[in-house]
Each structure stands twice: as C-alpha cells, then as structure tokens.
N, C-alpha and C positions, 0 to 999 in steps of 0.2 A: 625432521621431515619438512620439504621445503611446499611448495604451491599455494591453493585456494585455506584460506580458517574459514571452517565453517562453525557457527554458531549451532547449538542444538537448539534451545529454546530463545524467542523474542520476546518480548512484550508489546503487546499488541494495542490498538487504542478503546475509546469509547466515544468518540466527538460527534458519532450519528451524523448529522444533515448540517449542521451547526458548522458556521465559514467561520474559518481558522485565521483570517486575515492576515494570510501573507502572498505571494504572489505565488504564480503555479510553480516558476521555476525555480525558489525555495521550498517549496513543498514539497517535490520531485527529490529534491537535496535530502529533505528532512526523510523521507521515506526510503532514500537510497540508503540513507546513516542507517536506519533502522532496521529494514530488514535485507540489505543486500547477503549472501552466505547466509541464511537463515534456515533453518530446517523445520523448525515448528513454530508457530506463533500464539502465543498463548492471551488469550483475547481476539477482539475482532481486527479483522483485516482491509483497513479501509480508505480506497484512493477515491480521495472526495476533492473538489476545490477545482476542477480542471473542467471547459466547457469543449465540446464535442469533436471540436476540430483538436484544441492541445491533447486528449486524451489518447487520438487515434495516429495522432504522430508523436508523442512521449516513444522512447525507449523505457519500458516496463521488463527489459528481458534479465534486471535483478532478482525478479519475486519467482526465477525458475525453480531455485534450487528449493521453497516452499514446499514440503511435501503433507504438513497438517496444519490446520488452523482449528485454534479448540473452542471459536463461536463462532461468529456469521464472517460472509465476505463480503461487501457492501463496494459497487462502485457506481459514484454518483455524478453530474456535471454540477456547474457553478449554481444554476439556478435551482437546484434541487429534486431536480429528476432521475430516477433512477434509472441509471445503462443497465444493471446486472443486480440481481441478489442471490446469492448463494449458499445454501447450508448444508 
C-alpha cells in the first residue's frame, strides 16, 4: 500500500504554560515530527511558544488528520495567554 502512514496513537505532551526554549520555528518542527498523520493523541495537545501574529500565520494544517485527543487542547501565545481551551 503506497500514500499517507498514518499513525493511530501519539503521544501527547504535559508542559502546560511552561516556555520550552526553543525558537517558534523549531517548535513548529518539533510538533510537525510529532503529530503530523496522527489519528489520536493520547495526552494533551499543546501549541504553546508562538506569539499572536507567528500563531495565525504558522501552517497548522498537520494537526487535520487528529481525530481524538484523550486530555485537553491547550493553545497558548509566548507571554502566556490563553488563544483557546478545549476539552
């Protein structure tokens, strides 16, 4: 079978509000590794580290194929405001 792997299960993280100290567009990376093709994520779902403007112009359109997350969805900017909470 040739096309898209999709992943069934992810692993999700726990880093809360808590700056990862790496740059957005490493973090972009890191969470593209993690959950691109993913189907479920088991843990929380969390796009944090990125301030208002990187957030609304990132390409997020990896986290489509997400069809459950088995805690919260948490998306936060730099300074620790919350864009979104989800559960």
């Amino acid at each position: 079978m040739f096309g898209t792997v999709v992943t069934d299960v992810c692993q999700g993280t726990s880093n809360g509000l808590v700056s990862v100290n790496e740059t957005p567009e490493n973090r972009i990376r890191a969470l593209r590794s993690r959950y691109e093709n993913c189907l479920y994520v088991d843990g929380n779902l969390e796009i944090t580290g990125l301030d208002h403007e990187q957030f609304y112009s990132t390409d997020l359109s990896f986290l489509n194929s997400i069809r459950e997350v088995r805690s919260s969805t948490q998306f936060a900017n730099s300074t620790g405001a919350m864009i979104a909470e989800l559960r």
